[in-house]
C-alpha positions as a LaTeX table, in Angstrom:
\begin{tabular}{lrrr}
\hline
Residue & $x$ (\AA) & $y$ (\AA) & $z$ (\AA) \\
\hline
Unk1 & 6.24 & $-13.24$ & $-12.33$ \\
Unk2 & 4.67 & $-11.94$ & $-15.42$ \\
Unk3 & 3.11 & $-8.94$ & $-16.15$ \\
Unk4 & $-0.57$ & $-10.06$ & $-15.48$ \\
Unk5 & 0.09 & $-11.13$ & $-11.63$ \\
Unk6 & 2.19 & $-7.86$ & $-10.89$ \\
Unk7 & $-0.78$ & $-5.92$ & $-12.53$ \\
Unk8 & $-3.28$ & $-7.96$ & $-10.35$ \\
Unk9 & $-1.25$ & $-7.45$ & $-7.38$ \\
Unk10 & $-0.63$ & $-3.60$ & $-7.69$ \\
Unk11 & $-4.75$ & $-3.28$ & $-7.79$ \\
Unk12 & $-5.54$ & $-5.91$ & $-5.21$ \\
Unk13 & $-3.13$ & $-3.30$ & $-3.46$ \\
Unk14 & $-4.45$ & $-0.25$ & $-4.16$ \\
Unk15 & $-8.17$ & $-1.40$ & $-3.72$ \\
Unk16 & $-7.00$ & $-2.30$ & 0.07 \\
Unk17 & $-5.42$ & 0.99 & 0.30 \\
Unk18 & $-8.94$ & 2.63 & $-0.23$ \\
Unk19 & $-10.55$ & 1.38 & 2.67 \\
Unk20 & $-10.74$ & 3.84 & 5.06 \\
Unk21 & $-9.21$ & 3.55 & 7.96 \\
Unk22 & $-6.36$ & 5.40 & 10.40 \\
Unk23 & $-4.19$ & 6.03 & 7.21 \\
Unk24 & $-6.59$ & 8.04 & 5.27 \\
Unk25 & $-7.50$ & 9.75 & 8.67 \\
Unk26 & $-3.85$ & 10.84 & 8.04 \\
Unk27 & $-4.15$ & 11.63 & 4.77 \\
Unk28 & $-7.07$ & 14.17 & 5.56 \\
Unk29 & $-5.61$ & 15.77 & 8.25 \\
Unk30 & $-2.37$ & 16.22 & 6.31 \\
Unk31 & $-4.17$ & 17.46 & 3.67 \\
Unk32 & $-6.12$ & 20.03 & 5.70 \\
Unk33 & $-3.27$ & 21.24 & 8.32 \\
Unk34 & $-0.46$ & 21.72 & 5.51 \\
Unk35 & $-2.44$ & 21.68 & 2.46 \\
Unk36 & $-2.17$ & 19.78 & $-0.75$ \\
Unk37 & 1.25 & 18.85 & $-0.92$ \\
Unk38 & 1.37 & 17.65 & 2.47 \\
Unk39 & $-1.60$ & 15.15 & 2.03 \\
Unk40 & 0.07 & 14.04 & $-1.27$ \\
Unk41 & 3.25 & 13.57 & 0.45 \\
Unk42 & 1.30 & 11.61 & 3.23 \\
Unk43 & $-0.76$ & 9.44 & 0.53 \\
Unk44 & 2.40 & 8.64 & $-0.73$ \\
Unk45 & 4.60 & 7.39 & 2.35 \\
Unk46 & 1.57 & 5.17 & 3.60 \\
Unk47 & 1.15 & 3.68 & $-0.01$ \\
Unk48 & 4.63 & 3.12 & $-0.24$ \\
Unk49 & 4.69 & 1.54 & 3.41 \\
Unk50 & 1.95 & $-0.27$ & 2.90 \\
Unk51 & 3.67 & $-1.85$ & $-0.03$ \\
Unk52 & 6.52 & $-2.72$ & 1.48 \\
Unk53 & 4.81 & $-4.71$ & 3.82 \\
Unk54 & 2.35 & $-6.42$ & 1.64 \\
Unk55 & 5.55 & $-7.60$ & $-0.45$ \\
Unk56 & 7.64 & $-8.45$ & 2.15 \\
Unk57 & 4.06 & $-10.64$ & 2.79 \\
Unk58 & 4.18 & $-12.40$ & 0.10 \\
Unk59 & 7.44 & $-12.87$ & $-0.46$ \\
Unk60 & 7.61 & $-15.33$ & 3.48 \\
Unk61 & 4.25 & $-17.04$ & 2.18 \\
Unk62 & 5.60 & $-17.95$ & $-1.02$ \\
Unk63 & 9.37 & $-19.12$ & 0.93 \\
Unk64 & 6.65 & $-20.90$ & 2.84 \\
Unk65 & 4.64 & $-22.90$ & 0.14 \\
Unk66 & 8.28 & $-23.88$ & $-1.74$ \\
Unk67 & 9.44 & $-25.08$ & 1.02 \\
Unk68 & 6.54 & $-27.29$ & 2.29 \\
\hline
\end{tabular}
């Protein structure tokens, strides 16, 4: 992969992050119960999670397309 598509993919990422949703439900009430190291802490471990899934993904679609 070049640097253009990982660039791409890490903002098509974090765009989908933004939508709210359960996870920045979380994030708030992190943020508010245990101030703002908790909701940074929280922001992190879903964007990190979410990650992992989104490359794990991409990684069966693409096993997919190579081998079809």
């Amino acid at each position: 992969m070049d640097s253009w598509t990982i660039a791409t993919f890490i903002g098509a990422s974090f765009l989908l992050y933004l939508t709210p949703g359960a996870d920045m439900m979380f994030t708030i009430a992190s943020g508010v119960a245990g101030g703002p190291r908790a909701g940074l802490a929280a922001a992190c471990g879903i964007a990190l999670g979410v990650m992992v899934h989104v490359t794990a993904a991409a990684a069966g679609l693409a096993v997919l397309v190579a081998t079809s």
